[in-house]
DOSE-581400 format. One record per residue (C-alpha): residue number from 1; residue in one letter; x, z, y. Coordinates in steps of 0.1 Angstrom, whole numbers, plus 5000, padded with zeros to 4 digits. Layout:
  pos  code    c1    c3    c2
  NUM     A     X     Z     Y
...
REM end
This chain:
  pos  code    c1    c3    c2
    1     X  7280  7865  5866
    2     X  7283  7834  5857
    3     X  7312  7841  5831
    4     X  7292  7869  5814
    5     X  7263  7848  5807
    6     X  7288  7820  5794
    7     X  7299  7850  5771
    8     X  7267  7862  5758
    9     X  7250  7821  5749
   10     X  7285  7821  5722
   11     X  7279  7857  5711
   12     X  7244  7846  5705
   13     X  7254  7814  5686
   14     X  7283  7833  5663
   15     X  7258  7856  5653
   16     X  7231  7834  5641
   17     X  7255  7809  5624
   18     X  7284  7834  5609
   19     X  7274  7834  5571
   20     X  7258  7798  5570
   21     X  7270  7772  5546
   22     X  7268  7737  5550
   23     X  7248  7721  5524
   24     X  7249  7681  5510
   25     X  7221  7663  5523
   26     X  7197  7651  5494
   27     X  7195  7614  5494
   28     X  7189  7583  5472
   29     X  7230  7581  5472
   30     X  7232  7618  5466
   31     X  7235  7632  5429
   32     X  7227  7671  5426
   33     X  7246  7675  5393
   34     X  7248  7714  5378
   35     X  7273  7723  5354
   36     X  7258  7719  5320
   37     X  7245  7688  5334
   38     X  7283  7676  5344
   39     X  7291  7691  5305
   40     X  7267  7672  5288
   41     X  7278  7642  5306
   42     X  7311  7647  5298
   43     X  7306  7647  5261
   44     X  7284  7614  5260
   45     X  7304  7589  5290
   46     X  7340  7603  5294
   47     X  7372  7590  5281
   48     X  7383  7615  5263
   49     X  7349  7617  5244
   50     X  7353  7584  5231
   51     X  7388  7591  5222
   52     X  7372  7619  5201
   53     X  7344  7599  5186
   54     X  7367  7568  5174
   55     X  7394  7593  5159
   56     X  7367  7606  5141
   57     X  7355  7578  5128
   58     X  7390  7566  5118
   59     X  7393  7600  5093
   60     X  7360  7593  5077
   61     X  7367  7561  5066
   62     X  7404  7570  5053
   63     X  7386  7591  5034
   64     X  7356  7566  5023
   65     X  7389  7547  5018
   66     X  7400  7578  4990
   67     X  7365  7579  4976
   68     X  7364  7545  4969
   69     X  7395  7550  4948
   70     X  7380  7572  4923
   71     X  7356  7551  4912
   72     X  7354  7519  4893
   73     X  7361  7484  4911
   74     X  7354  7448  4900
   75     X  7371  7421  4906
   76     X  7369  7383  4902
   77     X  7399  7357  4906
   78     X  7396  7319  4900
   79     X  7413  7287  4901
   80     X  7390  7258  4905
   81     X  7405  7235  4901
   82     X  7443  7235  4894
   83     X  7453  7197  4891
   84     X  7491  7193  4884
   85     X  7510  7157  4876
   86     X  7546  7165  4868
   87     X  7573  7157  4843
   88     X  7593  7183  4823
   89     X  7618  7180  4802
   90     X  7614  7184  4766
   91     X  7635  7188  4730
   92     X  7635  7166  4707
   93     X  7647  7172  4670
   94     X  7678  7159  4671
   95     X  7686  7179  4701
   96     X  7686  7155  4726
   97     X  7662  7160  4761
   98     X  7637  7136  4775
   99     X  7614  7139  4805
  100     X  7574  7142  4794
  101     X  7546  7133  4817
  102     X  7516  7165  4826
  103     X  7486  7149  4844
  104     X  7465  7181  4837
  105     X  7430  7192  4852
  106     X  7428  7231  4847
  107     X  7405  7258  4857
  108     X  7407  7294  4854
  109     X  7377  7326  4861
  110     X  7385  7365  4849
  111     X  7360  7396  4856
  112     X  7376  7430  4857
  113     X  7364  7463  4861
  114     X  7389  7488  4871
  115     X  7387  7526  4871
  116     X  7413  7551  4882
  117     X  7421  7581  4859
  118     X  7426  7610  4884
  119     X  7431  7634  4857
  120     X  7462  7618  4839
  121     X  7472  7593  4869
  122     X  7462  7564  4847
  123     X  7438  7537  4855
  124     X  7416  7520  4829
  125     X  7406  7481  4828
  126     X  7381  7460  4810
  127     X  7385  7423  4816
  128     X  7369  7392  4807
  129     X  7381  7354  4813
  130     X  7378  7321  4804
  131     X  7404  7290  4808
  132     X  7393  7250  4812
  133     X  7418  7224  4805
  134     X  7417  7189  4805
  135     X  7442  7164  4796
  136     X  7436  7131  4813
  137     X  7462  7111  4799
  138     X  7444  7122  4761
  139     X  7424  7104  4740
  140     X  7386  7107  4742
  141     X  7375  7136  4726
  142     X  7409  7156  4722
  143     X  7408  7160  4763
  144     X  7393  7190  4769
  145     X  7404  7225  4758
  146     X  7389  7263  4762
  147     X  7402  7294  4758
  148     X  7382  7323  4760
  149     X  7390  7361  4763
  150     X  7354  7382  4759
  151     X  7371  7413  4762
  152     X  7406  7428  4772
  153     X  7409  7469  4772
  154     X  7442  7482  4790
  155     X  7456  7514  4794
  156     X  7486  7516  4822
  157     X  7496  7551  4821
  158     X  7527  7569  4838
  159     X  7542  7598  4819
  160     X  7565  7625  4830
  161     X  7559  7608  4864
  162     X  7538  7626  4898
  163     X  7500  7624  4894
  164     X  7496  7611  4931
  165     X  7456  7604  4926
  166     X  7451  7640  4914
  167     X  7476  7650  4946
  168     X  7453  7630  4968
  169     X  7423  7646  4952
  170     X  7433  7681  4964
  171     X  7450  7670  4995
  172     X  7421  7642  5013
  173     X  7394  7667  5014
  174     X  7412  7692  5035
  175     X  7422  7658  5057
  176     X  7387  7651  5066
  177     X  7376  7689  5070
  178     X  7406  7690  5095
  179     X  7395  7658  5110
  180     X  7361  7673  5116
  181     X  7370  7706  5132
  182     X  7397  7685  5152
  183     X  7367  7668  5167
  184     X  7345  7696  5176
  185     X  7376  7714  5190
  186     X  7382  7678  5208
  187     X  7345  7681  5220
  188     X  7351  7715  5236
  189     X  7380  7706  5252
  190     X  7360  7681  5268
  191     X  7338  7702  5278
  192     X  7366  7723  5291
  193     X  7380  7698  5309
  194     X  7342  7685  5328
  195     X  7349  7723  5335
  196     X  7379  7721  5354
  197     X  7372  7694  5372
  198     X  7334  7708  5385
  199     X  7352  7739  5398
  200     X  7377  7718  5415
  201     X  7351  7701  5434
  202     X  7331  7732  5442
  203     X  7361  7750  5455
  204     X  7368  7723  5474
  205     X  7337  7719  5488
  206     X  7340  7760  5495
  207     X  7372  7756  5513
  208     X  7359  7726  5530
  209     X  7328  7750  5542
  210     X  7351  7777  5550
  211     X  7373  7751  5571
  212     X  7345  7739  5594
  213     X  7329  7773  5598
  214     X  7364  7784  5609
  215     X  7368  7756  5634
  216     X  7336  7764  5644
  217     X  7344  7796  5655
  218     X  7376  7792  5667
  219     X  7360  7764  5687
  220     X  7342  7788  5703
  221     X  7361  7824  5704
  222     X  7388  7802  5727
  223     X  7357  7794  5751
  224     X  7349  7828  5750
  225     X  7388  7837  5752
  226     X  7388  7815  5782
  227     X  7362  7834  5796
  228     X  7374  7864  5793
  229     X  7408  7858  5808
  230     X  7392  7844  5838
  231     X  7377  7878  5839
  232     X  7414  7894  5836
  233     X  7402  7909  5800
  234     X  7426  7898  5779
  235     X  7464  7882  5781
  236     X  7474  7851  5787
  237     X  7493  7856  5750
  238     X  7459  7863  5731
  239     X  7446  7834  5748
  240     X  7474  7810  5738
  241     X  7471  7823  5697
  242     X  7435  7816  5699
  243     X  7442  7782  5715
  244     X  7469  7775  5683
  245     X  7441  7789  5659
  246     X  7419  7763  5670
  247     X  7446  7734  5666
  248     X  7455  7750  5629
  249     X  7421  7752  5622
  250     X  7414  7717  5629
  251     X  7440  7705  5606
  252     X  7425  7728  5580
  253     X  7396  7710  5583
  254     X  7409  7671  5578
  255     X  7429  7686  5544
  256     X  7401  7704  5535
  257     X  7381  7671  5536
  258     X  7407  7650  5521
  259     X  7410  7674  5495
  260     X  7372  7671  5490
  261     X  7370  7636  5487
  262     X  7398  7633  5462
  263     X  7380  7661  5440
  264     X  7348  7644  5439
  265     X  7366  7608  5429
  266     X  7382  7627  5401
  267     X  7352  7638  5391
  268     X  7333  7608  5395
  269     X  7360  7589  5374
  270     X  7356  7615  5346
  271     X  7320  7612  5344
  272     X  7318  7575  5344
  273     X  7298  7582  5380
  274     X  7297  7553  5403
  275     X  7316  7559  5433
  276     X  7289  7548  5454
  277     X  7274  7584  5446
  278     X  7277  7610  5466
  279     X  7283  7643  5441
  280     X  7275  7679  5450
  281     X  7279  7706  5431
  282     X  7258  7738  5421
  283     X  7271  7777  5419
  284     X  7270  7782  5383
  285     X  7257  7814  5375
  286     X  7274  7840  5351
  287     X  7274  7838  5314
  288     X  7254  7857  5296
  289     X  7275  7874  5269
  290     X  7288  7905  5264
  291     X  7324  7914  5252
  292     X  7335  7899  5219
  293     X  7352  7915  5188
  294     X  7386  7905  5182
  295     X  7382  7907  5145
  296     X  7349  7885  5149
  297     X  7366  7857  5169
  298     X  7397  7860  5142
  299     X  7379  7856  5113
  300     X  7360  7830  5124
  301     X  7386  7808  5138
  302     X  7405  7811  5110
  303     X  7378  7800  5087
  304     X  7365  7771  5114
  305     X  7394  7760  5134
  306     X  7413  7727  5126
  307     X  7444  7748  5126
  308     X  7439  7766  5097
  309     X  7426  7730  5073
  310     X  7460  7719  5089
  311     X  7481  7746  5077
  312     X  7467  7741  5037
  313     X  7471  7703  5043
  314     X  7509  7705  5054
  315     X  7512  7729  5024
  316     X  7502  7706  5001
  317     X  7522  7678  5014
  318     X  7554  7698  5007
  319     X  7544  7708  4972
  320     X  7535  7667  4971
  321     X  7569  7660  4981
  322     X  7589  7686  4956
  323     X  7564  7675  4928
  324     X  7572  7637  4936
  325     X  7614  7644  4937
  326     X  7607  7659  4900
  327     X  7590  7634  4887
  328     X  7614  7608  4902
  329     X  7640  7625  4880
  330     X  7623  7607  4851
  331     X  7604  7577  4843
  332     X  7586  7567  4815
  333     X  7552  7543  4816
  334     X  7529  7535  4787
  335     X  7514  7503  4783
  336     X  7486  7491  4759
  337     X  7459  7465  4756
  338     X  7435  7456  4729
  339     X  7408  7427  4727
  340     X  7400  7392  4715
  341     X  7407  7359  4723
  342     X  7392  7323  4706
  343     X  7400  7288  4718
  344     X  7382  7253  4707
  345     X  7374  7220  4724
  346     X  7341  7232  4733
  347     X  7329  7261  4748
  348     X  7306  7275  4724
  349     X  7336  7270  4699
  350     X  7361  7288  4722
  351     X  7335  7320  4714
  352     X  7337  7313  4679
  353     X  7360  7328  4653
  354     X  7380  7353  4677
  355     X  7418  7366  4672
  356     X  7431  7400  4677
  357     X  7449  7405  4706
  358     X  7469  7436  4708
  359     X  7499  7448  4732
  360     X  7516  7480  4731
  361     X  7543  7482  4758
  362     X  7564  7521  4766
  363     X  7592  7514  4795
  364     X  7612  7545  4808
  365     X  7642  7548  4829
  366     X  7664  7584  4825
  367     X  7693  7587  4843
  368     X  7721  7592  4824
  369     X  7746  7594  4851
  370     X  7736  7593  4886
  371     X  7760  7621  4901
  372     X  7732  7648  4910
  373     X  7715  7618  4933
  374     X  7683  7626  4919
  375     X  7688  7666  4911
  376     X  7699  7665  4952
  377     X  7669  7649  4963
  378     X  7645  7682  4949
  379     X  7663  7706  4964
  380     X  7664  7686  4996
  381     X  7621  7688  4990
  382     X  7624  7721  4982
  383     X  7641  7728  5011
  384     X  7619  7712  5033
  385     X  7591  7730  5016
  386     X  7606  7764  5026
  387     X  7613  7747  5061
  388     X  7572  7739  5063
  389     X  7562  7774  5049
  390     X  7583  7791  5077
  391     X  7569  7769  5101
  392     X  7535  7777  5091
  393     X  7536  7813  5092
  394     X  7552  7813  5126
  395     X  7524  7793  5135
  396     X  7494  7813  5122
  397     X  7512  7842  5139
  398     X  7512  7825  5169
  399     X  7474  7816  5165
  400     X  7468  7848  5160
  401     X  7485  7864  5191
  402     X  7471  7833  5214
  403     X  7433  7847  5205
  404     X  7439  7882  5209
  405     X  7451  7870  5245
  406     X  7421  7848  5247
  407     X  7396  7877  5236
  408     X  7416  7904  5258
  409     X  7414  7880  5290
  410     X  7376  7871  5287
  411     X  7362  7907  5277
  412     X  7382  7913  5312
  413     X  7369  7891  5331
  414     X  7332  7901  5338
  415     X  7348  7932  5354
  416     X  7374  7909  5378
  417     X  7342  7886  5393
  418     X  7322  7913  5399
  419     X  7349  7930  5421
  420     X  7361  7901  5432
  421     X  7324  7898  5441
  422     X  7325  7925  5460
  423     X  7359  7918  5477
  424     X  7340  7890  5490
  425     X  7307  7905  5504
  426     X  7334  7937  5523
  427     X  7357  7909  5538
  428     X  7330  7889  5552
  429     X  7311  7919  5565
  430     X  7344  7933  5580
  431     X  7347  7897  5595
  432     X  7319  7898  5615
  433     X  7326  7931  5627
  434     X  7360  7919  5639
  435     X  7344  7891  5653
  436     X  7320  7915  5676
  437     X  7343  7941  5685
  438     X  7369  7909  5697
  439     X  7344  7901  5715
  440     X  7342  7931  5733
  441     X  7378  7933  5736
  442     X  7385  7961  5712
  443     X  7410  7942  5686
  444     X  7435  7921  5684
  445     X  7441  7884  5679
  446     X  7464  7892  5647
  447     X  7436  7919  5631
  448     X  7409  7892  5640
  449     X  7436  7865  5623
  450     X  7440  7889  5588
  451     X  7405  7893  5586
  452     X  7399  7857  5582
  453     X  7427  7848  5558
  454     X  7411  7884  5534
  455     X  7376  7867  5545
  456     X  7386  7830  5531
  457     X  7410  7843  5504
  458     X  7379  7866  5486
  459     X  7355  7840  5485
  460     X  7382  7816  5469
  461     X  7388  7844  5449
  462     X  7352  7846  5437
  463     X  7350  7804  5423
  464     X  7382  7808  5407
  465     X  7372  7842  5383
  466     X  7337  7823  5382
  467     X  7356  7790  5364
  468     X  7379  7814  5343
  469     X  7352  7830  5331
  470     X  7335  7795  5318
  471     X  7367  7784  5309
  472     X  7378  7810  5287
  473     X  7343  7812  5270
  474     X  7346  7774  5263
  475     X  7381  7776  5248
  476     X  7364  7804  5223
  477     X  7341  7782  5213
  478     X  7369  7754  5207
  479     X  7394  7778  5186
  480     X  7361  7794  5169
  481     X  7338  7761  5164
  482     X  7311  7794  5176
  483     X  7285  7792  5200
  484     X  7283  7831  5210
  485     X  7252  7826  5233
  486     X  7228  7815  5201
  487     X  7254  7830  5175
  488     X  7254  7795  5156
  489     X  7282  7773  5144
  490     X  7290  7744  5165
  491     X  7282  7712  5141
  492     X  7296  7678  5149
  493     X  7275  7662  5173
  494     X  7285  7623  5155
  495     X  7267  7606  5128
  496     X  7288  7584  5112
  497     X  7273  7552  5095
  498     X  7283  7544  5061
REM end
């Protein structure tokens, strides 16, 4: 009698604690943290968010950098003072040298203004300067000396030559554009990654779950076991697998909690979360979105992604390269300056009557002979051009084929949790009943054994098409730069100071 009441208090106990899961206890050390709230951490504390934020603000100011360049810059060198005490030698008139003493005081100060000619590759300068010497070892009143240069125009300008501003001009914009879908793509992987690890930790909190509750029961189905062989109900074999189930079960349950632990640090760590904090984890819910368009997601990562400002950018830098092997082939620079210059012992003299001061200067270099060295470096740009375009198509093809994929596997995988849903609710439900009928000594220790492993393996089955499904929405948004839910571009989230 005694036995049968034994067995009835544990069929009593698996029955009201079957299908309860072990919660975290709230707490002052105890962080509730949802998914969007793990997410948006991500993007302000982690790493890889900084990472993001300083690469972006490296491309801006290269590109400040090629701004700058295209417009005018002033400059201002001086001497002050230059004092020199030397001897040189010196001719005199019947040929013979001697040695002459300097003991010279001289100071020197030029303004320039500088502007880059993008259109011609040229740059443009307008310069003013004025020179101070003094002799020290000259009489009074024949010491001091100015020279003064009110204005100076020059004209450098490379002919025949590669235009490398104007290159830069067509090149440096796409650089930044790509720079700036890099980082919301950067920003979304983030996101993707704050992803990953939430899911780890919430299926390792599931499997820890599912590790006590099966300890739990195997706990007690061996006292019941026991029972039930000192009634002669079952064999001493069955009683000896549940007794093995209860030793793998507790080992189960120290991985399971190892694996748990290790979860949450990885998380913690990624979050810039003290590891004094306890963290547990919410079931996300399903995103609400329908299936996208193929054509839709194409079109827009093709205008939006980084890959395809990276594809016209590497473009260009081939055609850069064949343009600079031709120009190589022949130099030729002009040089010209026009202005005025006036010198006096006083400074309001050295402003006085003013001289002309012109310079025109051409330099080239052709190559007469140079045994194809020069004709042999185009083709080798040319070649590597054709090398880069191939590259690039292959590439865009493969972009191409990775979204189709991408759309194909999301649109598919509302359908896979909601049977995998299902799956789940059947094998627990089939559980239970195992669990009862065992009880009454209708099934076997192996069918009671595979409906566990279906029973554990479903509702693992369930987190993981729950995290593809958030994963595979967030890499849309990352190849797209498109937030589907409010059908808005993504904008970088980043204001950079000038």
């Amino acid at each position: 009698m005694k036995c049968y009441i034994k067995v009835l208090a544990i069929v009593f106990a698996l029955a009201c604690g079957q299908r309860c899961h072990a919660e975290a206890a709230g707490g002052a050390d105890t962080l509730r943290l949802s998914l969007d709230r793990a997410i948006a951490m991500a993007r302000a504390s982690s790493v890889d968010a900084a990472v993001a934020r300083n690469q972006l603000r490296e491309a801006y100011w290269n590109y400040r950098t090629y701004r700058a360049d295209l417009l005018p810059e002033m400059d201002f060198a001086a001497t002050i003072p230059s004092y020199r005490k030397t001897y040189s030698s010196y001719q005199l008139e019947d040929g013979r040298y001697t040695f002459v003493r300097n003991n010279v005081m001289q100071m020197t100060g030029e303004v320039s203004i500088t502007q880059n000619i993008w259109l011609t590759g040229g740059s443009l300068s307008l310069t003013t300067s004025l020179d101070w010497l003094r002799q020290l070892d000259a009489p009074a009143g024949t010491a001091n000396r100015f020279m003064a240069v009110p204005v100076v125009l020059r004209l450098n300008q490379p002919i025949l030559g590669v235009n490398s501003l104007k290159w830069r001009r067509r090149i440096e914009p796409v650089r930044y554009r790509e720079a700036l879908a890099q980082y919301i793509s950067q920003t979304e992987g983030v996101a993707m990654s704050a992803i990953t690890n939430y899911f780890n930790l919430l299926m390792a909190e599931v499997n820890l779950d599912i590790a006590r509750q099966n300890f739990e029961n195997s706990v007690k189905l061996y006292e019941v076991a026991e029972a039930k062989y000192g009634m002669g109900q079952i064999s001493r074999n069955d009683l000896l697998q549940l007794e093995l189930n209860r030793l793998s079960a507790e080992g189960d349950l120290t991985s399971a909690l190892t694996d748990m632990k290790a979860s949450m640090f990885a998380l913690r760590s990624f979050l810039g979360i003290s590891q004094d904090v306890e963290v547990a984890t919410e079931l996300p819910g399903e995103i609400a979105l329908g299936e996208v368009a193929y054509p839709d997601v194409l079109e827009k990562a093709l205008d939006r992604n980084a890959l395809s400002a990276s594809l016209r950018r590497r473009q260009l830098e081939a055609d850069y390269s064949v343009a600079t092997a031709k120009g190589n082939r022949r130099q030729i620079d002009l040089f010209a300056q026009v202005g005025f210059t006036g010198a006096d012992s006083r400074l309001g003299g050295a402003y006085g009557p003013l001289k002309d001061n012109q310079m025109v200067e051409i330099g080239f270099k052709i190559p007469i002979l140079d045994w194809g060295k020069r004709e042999g470096k185009v083709k080798v740009a040319q070649s590597n051009r054709d090398v880069v375009e191939s590259r690039l198509r292959k590439e865009r093809l493969d972009f191409e084929q990775d979204i189709f994929i991408l759309v194909e596997r999301f649109n598919h995988q509302r359908r896979q949790l909601a049977l995998a849903e299902r799956a789940d609710t059947i094998s627990a439900r089939r559980y239970d009943t195992n669990v009862e009928t065992f009880l009454v000594g209708r099934i076997s220790t192996l069918d009671l054994n595979d409906s566990r492993v279906s029973k554990d393996e479903n509702r693992r089955s369930v987190i993981d098409r729950l995290y593809l499904a958030w994963y595979y929405y967030y890499q849309l948004r990352s190849l797209t730069l498109w937030d589907y839910l409010t059908d808005t571009p993504i904008e970088p989230d980043l204001e950079i100071k000038g």
